[in-house]
C-alpha positions in Angstrom: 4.7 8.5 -1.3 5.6 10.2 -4.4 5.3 14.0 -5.4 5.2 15.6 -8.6 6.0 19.1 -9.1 6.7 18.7 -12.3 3.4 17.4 -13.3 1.3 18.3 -10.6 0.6 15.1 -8.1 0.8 13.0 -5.4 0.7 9.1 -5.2 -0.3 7.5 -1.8 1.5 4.1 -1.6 -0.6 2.1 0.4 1.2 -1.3 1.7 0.6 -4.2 -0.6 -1.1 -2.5 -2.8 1.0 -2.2 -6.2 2.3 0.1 -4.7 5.9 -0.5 -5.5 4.9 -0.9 -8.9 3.1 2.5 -9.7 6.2 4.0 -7.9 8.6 1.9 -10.7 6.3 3.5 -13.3 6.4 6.9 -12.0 10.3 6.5 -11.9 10.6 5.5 -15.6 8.7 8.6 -16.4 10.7 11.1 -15.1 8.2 12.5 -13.2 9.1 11.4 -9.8 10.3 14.6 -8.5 10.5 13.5 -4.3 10.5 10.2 -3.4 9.6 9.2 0.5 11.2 6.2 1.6 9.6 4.4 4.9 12.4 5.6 7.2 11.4 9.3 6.0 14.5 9.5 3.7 13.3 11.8 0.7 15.4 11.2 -2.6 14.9 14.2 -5.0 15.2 13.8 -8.8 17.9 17.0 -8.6 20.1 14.6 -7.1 20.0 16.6 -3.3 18.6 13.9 -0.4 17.2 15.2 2.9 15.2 13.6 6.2 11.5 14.5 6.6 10.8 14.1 10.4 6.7 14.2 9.7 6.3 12.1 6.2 7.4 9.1 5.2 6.7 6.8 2.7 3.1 5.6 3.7 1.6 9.2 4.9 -1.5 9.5 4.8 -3.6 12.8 2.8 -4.1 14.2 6.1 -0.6 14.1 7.3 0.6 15.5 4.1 -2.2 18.2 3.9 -0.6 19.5 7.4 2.8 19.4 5.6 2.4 20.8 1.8 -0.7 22.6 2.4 0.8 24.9 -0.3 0.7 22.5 -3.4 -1.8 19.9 -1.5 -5.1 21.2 -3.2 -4.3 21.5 -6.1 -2.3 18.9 -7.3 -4.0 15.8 -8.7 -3.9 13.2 -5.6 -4.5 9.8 -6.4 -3.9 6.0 -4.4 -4.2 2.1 -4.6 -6.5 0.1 -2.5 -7.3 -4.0 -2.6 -10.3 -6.1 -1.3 -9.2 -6.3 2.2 -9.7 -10.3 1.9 -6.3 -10.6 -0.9 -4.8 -7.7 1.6 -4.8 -9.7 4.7 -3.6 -12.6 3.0 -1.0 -10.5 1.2 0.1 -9.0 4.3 0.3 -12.7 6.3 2.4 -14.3 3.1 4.9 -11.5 3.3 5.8 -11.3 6.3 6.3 -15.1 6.6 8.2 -14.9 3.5 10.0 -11.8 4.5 11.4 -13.9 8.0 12.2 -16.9 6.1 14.5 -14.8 3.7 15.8 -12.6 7.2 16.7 -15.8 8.7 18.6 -17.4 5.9 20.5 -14.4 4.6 21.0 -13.3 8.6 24.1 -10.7 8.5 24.0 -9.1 11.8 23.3 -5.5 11.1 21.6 -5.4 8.7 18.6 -6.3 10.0 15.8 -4.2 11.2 15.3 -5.2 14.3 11.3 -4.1 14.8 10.8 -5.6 11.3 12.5 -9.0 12.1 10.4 -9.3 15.4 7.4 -8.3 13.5 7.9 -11.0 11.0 8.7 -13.4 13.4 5.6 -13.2 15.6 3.3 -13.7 12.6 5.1 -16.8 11.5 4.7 -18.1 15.0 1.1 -17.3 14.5 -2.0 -18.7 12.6 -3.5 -16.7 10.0 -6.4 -16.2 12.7 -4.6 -15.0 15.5 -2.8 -12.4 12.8 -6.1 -11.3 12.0 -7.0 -10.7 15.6 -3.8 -9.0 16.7 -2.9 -5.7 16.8 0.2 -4.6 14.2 1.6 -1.3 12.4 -0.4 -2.5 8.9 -3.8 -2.2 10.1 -5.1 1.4 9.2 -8.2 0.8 7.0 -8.5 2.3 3.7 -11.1 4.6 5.0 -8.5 5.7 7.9 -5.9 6.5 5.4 -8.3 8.2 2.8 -11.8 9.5 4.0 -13.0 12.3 6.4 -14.6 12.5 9.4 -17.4 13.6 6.8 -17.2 10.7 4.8 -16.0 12.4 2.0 -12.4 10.9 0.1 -9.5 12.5 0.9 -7.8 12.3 -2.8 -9.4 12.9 -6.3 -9.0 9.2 -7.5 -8.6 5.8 -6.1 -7.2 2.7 -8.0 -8.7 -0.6 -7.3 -5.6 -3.5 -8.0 -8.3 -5.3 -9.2 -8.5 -2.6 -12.1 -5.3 -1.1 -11.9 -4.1 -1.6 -15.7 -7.0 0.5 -17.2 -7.4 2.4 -13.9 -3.8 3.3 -14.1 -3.5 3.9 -18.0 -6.3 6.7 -17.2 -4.1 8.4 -14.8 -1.4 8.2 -17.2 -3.6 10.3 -20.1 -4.7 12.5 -17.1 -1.5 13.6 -16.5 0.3 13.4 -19.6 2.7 11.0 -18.9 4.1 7.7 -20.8 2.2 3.9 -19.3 5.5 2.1 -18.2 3.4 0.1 -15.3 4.4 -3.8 -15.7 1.9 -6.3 -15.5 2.1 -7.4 -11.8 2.6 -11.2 -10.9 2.3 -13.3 -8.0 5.0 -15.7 -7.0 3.1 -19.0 -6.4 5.8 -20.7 -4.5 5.6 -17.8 -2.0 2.0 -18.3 -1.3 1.5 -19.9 2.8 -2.5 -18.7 2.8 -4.7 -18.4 0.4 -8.7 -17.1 -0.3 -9.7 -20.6 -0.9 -8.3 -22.3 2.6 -10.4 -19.1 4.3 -12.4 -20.7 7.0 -15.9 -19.4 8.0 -14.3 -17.8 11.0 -11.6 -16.0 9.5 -13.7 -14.6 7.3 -15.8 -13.1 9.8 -13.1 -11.5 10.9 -12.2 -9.8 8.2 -15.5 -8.5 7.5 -15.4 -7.5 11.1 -12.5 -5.7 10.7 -12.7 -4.0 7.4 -16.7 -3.4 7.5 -16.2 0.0 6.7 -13.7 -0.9 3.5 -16.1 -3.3 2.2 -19.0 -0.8 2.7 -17.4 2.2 1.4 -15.0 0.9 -1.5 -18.2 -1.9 -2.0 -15.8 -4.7 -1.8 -16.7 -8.4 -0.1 -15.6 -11.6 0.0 -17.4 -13.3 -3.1 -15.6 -10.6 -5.3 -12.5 -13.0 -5.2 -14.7 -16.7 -5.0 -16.9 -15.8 -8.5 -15.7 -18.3 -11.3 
């Protein structure tokens, strides 16, 4: 999560969702006032560092409200989201990728030790079973960003799907220079992909994200369309 005194917002990274590429953007601007790393580690553009024990780098608008209900309203709050098809996929490559690198570079300490057994249950899983299981990645997009009303929790919401034009706007909104880079996948790094999807994992994943797909009007043929 990034905040913006300077120019008046707060970015919502949401896991594997270009997230770490807005926040290189941000950086490049000079408008990246606190930063939130996931351990709750804040790095402040003056230079000073401190510990948030509530917020971390993932917090969601609710969380933050309780926190900075001061500036909360009315700065510009904005956040990326993904067809939760290319999520769960991006989610099951990572971590597969993430142990393989763990285990070959393997130093000892400095390892985290709930990430490293994270990643290596779901390379001892299939892609169905990590569907089905229960993990620290599986808040929707409507838990992190709408009500109990059903109304969204920040003023703007960028589809990856979209994100160059979706992110240039935010740039004009808020006055600041475009320095997003186009974001690339690493083929070699791919394990599961949308087109070895079989009718049952699909299911799942309408299953589990109904409300995404409903809300954000995502679905499955969004990313099978030639």
């Amino acid at each position: 999560m990034i905040i913006s005194h300077s120019r008046s917002y707060i970015f919502f990274h949401t896991p594997k969702c270009a997230g770490s590429a807005v926040n290189q953007a941000l950086y490049e601007t000079g408008s990246r006032d606190e930063y939130f790393k996931i351990d709750g580690t804040v790095e402040c553009s003056s230079g000073e560092h401190y510990k948030s024990e509530k917020l971390n780098q993932h917090s969601k608008p609710a969380a933050v409200y309780g926190n900075l209900n001061d500036c909360f309203p009315n700065y510009f709050k904005f956040a990326t989201i993904r067809n939760p098809f290319s999520l769960e996929i991006s989610k099951y490559n990572y971590a597969i990728e993430s142990y393989k690198q763990m285990v070959a570079n393997c130093t000892g300490g400095d390892i985290d030790n709930k990430w490293f057994e994270y990643c290596e249950n779901v390379n001892n899983s299939s892609f169905t079973e990590f569907i089905s299981s229960d993990n620290n990645n599986d808040l929707t997009f409507c838990d992190r960003y709408v009500g109990k009303n059903g109304d969204l929790l920040v003023d703007y919401i960028i589809k990856v799907e979209e994100l160059e034009n979706k992110y240039n706007f935010v740039c004009k909104l808020l006055k600041i220079p475009n320095k997003l880079q186009r974001v690339r996948v690493n083929k070699s790094k791919i394990t599961k992909s949308i087109e070895t999807l079989d009718t049952e994992q699909i299911k799942l994943i309408e299953e589990k994200y109904s409300d995404d797909l409903e809300f954000f009007n995502y679905s499955y043929n969004d990313l099978t369309q030639t």
